[in-house]
C-alpha angles and dihedrals in degrees: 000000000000125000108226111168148033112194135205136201114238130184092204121030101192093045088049094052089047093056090046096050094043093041106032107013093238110161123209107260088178134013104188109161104290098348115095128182122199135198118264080047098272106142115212113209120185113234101242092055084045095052083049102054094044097025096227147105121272111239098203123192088029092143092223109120132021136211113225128216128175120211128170106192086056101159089057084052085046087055097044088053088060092060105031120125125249097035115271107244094221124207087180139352126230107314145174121228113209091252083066098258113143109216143185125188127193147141125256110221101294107042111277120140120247123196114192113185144159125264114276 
């Protein structure tokens, strides 16, 4: 067995692949109504297809899961999500864990948490 994917509810599709490509530089592998899957193997499923499959409601923003990125150069990241438009929702800025880590720590656009650290 292989793992392929991790996926990810979205409200709007085109906004979220928008906010993966500028951020992170994803690009869309497959686009298939509703169903988006980026590179670096994050899928991207809008909330209504989603509420249909489980027949449920989608809880966003529910900090239970992360999504974690590695960048070396993290203080140039730091600066981008200044600027970055719309605002960055921190849940923390850049930081430093006592094993020596730098960390930042922030929500895409609906809510899903996004860890982005240095390499260990």
């Amino acid at each position: 067995m292989k793992f392929k994917n991790v996926l990810i509810v979205v409200e709007d599709i085109e906004k979220s692949k928008k906010f993966y490509k500028d951020l992170f530089g994803l690009e869309v592998i497959l686009d298939n109504d509703g169903n988006v899957i980026l590179t670096e193997g994050l899928v991207l499923q809008d909330k209504k297809v989603w509420e249909n499959f489980l027949g449920k409601e989608i809880v966003f923003e529910n900090n239970a899961t992360e999504l974690y990125f590695e960048e070396r150069n993290i203080e140039a990241f730091a600066e981008k999500l200044e600027s970055f438009q719309p605002p960055i929702r921190y849940v923390n800025r850049l930081m430093q864990h006592a094993w020596g880590q730098k960390v930042i720590r922030f929500y895409d656009l609906d809510g899903n948490l996004i860890e982005v650290g240095t390499p260990m």
